[in-house]
C-alpha positions in Angstrom: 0.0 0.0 0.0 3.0 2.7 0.9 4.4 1.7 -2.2 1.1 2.5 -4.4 1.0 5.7 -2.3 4.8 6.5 -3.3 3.9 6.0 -6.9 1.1 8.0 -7.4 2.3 10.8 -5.1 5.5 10.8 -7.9 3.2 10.0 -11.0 1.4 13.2 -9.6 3.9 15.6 -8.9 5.5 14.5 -12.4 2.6 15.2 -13.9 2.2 18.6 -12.2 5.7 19.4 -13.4 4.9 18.2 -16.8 2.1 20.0 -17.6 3.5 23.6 -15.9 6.5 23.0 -18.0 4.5 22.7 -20.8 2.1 25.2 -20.4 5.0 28.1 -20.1 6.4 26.4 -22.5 3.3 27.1 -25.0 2.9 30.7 -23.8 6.2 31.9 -24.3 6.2 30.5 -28.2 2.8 31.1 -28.9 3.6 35.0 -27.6 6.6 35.3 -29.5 5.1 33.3 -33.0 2.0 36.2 -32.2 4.4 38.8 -32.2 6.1 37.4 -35.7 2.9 37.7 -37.2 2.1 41.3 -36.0 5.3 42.4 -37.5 4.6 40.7 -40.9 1.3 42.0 -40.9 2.6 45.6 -39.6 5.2 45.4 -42.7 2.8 44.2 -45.2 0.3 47.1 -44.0 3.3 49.7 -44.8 4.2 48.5 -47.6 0.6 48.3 -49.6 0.1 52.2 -48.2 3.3 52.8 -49.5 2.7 51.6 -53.0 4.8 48.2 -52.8 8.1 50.6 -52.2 9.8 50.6 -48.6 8.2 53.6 -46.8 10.4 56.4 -45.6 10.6 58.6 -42.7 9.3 62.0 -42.5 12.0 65.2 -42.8 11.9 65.2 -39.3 13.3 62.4 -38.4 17.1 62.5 -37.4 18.0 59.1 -39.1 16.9 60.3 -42.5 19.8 61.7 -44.1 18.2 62.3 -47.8 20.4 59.3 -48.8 20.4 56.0 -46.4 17.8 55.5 -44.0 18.7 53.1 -40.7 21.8 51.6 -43.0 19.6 50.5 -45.8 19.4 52.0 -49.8 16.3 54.2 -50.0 14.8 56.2 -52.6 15.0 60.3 -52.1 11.4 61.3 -51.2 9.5 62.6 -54.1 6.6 65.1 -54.1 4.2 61.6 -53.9 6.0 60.0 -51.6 3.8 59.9 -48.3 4.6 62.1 -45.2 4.0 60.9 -41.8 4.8 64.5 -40.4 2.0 65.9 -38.3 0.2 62.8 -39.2 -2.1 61.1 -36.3 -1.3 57.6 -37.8 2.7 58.0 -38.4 4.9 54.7 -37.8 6.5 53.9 -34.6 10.7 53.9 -34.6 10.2 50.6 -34.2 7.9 49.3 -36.6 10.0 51.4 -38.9 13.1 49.3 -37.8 11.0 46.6 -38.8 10.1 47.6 -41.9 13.8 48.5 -43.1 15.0 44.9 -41.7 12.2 43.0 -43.5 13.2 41.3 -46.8 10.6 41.6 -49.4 9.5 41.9 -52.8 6.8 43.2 -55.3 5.0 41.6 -57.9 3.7 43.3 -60.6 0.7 42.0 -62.6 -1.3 42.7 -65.6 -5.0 42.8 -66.1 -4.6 39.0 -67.4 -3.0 38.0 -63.7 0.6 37.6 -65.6 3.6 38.6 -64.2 5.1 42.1 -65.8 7.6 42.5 -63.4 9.1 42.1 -59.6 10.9 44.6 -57.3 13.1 43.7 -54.2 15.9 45.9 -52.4 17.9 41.9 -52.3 17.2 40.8 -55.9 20.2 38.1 -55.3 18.1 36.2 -52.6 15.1 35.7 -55.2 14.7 34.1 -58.8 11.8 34.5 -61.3 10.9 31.1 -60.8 11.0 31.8 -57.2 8.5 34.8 -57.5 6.5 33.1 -60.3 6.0 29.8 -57.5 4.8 32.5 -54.9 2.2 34.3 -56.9 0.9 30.6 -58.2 0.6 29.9 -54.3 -1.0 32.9 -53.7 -3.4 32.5 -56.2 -4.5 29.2 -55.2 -4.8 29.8 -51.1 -7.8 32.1 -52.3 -7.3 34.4 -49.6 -6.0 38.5 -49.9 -3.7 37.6 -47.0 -1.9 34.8 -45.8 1.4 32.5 -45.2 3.4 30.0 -47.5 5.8 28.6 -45.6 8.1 31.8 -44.4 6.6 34.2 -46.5 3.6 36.4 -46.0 2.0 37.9 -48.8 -1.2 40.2 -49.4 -2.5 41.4 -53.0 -2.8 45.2 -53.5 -4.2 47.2 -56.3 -7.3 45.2 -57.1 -5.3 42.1 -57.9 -2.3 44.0 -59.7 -0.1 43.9 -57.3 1.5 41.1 -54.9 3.3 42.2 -51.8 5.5 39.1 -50.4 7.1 39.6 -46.9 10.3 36.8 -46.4 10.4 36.1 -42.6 12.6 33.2 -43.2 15.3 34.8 -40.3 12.4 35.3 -37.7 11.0 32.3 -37.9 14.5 30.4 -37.4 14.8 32.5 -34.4 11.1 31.4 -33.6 12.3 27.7 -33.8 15.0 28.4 -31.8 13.9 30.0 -29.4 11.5 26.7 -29.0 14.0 24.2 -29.0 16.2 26.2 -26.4 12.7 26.4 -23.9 11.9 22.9 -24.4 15.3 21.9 -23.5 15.2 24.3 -20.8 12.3 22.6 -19.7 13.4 19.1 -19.9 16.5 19.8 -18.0 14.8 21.6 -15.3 11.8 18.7 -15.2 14.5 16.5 -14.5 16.4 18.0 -11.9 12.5 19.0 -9.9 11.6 15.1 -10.6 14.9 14.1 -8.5 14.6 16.4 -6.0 10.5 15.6 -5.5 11.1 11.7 -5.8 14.0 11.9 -3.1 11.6 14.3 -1.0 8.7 11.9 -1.4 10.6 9.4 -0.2 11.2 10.9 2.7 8.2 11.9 3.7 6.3 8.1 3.3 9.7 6.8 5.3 7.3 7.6 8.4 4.7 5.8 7.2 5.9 3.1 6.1 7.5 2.5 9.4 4.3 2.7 11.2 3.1 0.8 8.8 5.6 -2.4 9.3 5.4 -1.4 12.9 1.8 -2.2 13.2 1.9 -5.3 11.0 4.4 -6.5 13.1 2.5 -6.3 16.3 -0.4 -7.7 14.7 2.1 -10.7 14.1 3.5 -11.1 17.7 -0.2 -10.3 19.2 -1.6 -13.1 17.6 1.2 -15.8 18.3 1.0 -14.5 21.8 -2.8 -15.1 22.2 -2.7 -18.4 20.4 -1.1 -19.7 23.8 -3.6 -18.4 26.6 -6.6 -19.4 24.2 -5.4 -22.7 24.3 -5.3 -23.0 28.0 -8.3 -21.3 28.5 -9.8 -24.0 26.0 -8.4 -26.9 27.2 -9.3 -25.4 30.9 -13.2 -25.1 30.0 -13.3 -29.2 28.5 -11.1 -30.3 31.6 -14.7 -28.5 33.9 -17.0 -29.9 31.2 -15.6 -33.3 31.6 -15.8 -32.7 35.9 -18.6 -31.3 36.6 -21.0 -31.8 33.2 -22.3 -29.6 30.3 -23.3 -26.2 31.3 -24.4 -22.9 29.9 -21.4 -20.8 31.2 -18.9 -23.5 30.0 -20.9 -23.4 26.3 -20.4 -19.5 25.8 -16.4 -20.1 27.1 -15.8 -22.3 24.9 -17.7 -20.5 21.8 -16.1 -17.3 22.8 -12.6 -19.0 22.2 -13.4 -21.1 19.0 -14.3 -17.3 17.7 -11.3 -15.7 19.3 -9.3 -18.4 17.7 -10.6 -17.8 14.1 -10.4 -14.5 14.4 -6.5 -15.2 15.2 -5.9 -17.2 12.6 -7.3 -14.8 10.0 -4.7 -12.4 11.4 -2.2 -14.8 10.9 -3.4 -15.4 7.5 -3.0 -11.4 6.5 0.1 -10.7 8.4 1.6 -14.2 6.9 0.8 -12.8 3.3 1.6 -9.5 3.6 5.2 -10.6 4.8 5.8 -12.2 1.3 4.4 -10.9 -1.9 4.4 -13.9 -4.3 2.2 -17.3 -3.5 3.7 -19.8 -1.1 3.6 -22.5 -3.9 3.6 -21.7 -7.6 2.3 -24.6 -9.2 0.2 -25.2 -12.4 -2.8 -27.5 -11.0 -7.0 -28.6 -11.8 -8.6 -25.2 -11.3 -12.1 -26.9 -11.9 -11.6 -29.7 -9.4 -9.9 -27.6 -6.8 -13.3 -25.5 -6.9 -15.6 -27.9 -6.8 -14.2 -29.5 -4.0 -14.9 -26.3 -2.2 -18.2 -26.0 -3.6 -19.5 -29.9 -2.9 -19.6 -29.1 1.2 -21.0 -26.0 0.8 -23.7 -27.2 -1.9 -24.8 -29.3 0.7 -24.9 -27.3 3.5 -27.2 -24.7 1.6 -29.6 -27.2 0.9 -30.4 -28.0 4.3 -30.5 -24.5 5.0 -33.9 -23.7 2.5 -31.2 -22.3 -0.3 -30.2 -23.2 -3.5 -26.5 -23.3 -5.2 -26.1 -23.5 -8.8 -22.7 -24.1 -10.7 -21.2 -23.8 -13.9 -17.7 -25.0 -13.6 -16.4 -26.7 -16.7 -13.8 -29.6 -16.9 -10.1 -29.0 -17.6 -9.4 -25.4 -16.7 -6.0 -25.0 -15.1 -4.3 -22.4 -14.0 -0.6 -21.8 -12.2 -0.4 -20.8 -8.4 -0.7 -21.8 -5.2 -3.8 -24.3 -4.8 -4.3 -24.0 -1.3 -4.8 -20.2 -1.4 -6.9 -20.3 -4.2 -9.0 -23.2 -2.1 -9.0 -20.3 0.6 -10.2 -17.3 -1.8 -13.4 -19.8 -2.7 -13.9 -20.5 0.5 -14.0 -16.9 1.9 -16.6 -15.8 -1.0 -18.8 -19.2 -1.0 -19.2 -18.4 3.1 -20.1 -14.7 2.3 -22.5 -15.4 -0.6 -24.4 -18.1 2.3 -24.4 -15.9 4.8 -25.9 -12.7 3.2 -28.1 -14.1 0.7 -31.6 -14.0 1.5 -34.0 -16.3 2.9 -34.6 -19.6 0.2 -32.2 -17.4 -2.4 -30.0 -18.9 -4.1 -26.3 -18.8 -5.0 -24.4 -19.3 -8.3 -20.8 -20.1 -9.5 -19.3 -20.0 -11.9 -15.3 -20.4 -13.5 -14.2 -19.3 -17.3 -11.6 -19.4 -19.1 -10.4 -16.7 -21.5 -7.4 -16.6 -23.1 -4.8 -16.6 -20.2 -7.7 -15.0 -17.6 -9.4 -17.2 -15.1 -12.6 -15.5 -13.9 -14.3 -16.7 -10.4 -17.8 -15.2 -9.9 -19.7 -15.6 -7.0 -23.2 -14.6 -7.0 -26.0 -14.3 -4.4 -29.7 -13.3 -4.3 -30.4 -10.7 -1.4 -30.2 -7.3 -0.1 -27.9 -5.1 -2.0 -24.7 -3.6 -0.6 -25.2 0.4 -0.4 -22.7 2.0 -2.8 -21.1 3.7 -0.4 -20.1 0.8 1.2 -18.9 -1.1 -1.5 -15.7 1.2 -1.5 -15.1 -0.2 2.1 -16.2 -3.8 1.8 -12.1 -5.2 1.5 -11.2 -3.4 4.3 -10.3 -4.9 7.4 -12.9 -5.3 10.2 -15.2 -3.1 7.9 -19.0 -4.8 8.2 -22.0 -3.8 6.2 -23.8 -3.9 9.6 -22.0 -1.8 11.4 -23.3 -2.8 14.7 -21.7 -6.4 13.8 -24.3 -8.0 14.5 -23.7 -11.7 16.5 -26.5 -13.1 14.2 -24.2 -13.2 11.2 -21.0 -14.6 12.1 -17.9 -13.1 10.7 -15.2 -10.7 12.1 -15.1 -8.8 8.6 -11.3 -10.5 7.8 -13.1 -13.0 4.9 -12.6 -10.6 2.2 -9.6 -8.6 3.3 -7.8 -11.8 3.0 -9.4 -12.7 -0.3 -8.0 -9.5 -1.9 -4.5 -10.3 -0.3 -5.2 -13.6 -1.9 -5.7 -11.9 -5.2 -3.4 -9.3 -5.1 -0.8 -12.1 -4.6 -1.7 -13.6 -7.4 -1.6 -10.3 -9.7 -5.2 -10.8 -10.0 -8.4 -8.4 -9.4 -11.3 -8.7 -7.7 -14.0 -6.6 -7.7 -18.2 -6.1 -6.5 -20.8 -5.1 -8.3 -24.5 -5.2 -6.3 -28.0 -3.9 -7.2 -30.7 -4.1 -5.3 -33.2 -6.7 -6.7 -29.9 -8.0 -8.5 -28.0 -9.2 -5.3 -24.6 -9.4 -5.1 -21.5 -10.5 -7.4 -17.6 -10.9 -6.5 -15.7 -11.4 -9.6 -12.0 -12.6 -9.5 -9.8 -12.6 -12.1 -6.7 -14.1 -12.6 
């Protein structure tokens, strides 16, 4: 059980790590792949009010020297050239930076959609068949703006003109800057994952200690009441035998016959929890092992007013310890007589599938509440919680028959409805 708890406290925490990592991961790319697009866009926008040409700044701007503009060729303003002086809607330095950084080039088309010319400030980084591939693109996305691969392009002049923005640079730096946060991310994932495993692990230690603690008094507790029980037992038939039967002698003696089961079936649990794996690991007759559980109790049904039906074919085996398994049939056949109602009946059944074995147990009767049907392997837990006398039982039988299972590397599992009674189902 500490083990399970380790694991999913580390499958958790991983997964908390994972999916923070991941999430800042996705903002900080998405934000900067947002911000590439806002500049092409911002560029292409500059460009089409600029008539395809790279805008230039107003007189008043100190980095205009009627030559070169921010390092880059420019064309001397003309009397048609747009002034952003005064103007409510004149560029930012910045997106002005961006503009003179951007590569780009024109297209020029006739009326027919061909191709009379092409304009670029870096002529050596394009061919015609370049630019003739780009407009055919263009065409076909069907849209006045949009991406093809690292360009971004919008048509101007009704058609006539194709603006093509090449943000081949930024988006490398885009895809770098998401393999360098991913690996960021990984290497800090792994370093948080050591640390929270090795502080996991510390906090269970406790825990676990308690735990082995307590199963290991449950172990000397019972061996050390094994011996009084047996004196008081062998006490109470040494009076019987003296002095005759008698009430008070009766309840001794039944009070010890409990005590001892309920001993044993301590035994039993602390015994299996010690050791993992079945004592004996052995293929053997699964069909004869359980009906030779089932003949006794077939029997004793039938003199009770019930009914017990099987369905148990020949020839299923099945690998592990026989004597446990005996044990897991046991504790379900007794439950299923005990709780099933007046006259019900009882049915079992074994299958074969594959490499699966499935044991199903089912009784007529009162349903178990849902609620309590997360409880019902516990330990000591009882439906009736006032543990009633009339229904014998100290609620061990199934706590052990899920040890039983679990040792196996099996399941077991309820399922009750009322007017449907009650079903265990094992497999294995």
């Amino acid at each position: 059980m500490i083990r399970k708890l380790r694991l999913r406290l580390t499958l958790l925490v991983l997964a908390g790590l994972l999916l923070a990592s991941a999430g800042v991961v996705a903002a900080i790319n998405a934000m900067n792949w947002r911000d590439l697009q806002a500049q092409a866009s911002t560029v292409l926008d500059m460009l089409a009010e600029n008539g395809g040409a790279r805008p230039l700044p107003g007189e008043g701007n100190p980095e205009w020297n009627g030559k070169r503009w921010n390092g880059a060729d420019s064309r001397t303003p003309s009397a048609d050239t747009p002034n952003t002086n005064g103007n409510p809607r004149a560029r930012s330095r910045e997106t002005m930076n961006a503009a003179s950084l951007s590569n780009f080039y024109t297209v020029q088309l006739d009326e027919a959609g061909e191709i009379t010319g092409w304009t670029s400030d870096r002529t050596e980084l394009y061919s015609d068949e370049d630019v003739a591939g780009t407009v055919a693109a263009a065409r076909a996305a069907g849209t006045e703006t949009g991406r093809i691969g690292t360009l971004f392009f919008r048509w101007a002049q009704d058609g006539r003109m194709l603006i093509v923005v090449d943000q081949q640079l930024e988006i490398r730096n885009a895809r770098n800057v998401l393999r360098l946060t991913v690996l960021v991310a990984v290497i800090e994932d792994a370093i948080l994952s050591a640390g929270a495993v090795w502080l996991i692990r510390r906090m269970v230690r406790p825990v676990d200690e308690a735990m082995e603690k307590q199963k290991q008094f449950v172990w000397d507790a019972s061996h050390e009441l094994k011996t009084p029980l047996a004196v008081i037992s062998a006490n109470a038939q040494a009076l019987a035998e003296e002095t005759g039967p008698s009430k008070p002698l009766a309840y001794i003696q039944s009070e010890v016959e409990r005590s001892d089961q309920l001993i044993q079936s301590l035994l039993t649990l602390a015994r299996m929890e010690k050791g993992a794996a079945p004592a004996m690991h052995e293929k053997f007759d699964l069909s004869r092992a359980v009906m030779e559980v089932a003949l006794p109790f077939e029997s004793a049904m039938f003199e009770a007013g019930k009914r017990m039906e099987t369905n148990v074919p020949d020839g299923i085996f099945y690998t592990g310890d026989e004597g446990m398994i005996k044990q897991l049939a046991v504790i379900l056949l007794s439950n299923a007589q005990k709780y099933s109602d007046e006259h019900g009946q009882v049915f079992l059944s074994l299958e074969a599938r594959g490499d699966r074995r499935t044991l199903t147990v089912r009784n007529t009767g009162p349903a178990i509440p849902r609620e309590a049907q997360a409880r019902i392997f516990d330990r000591f837990y009882r439906v009736d919680s006032s543990h009633n006398r009339a229904i014998e039982g100290n609620g061990l039988g199934l706590a052990i028959a899920q040890s039983i299972v679990r040792a196996h590397k099996g399941k077991i599992s309820v399922h009750s409805e009322e007017g449907k009674g009650t079903a265990f189902t094992v497999t294995l």
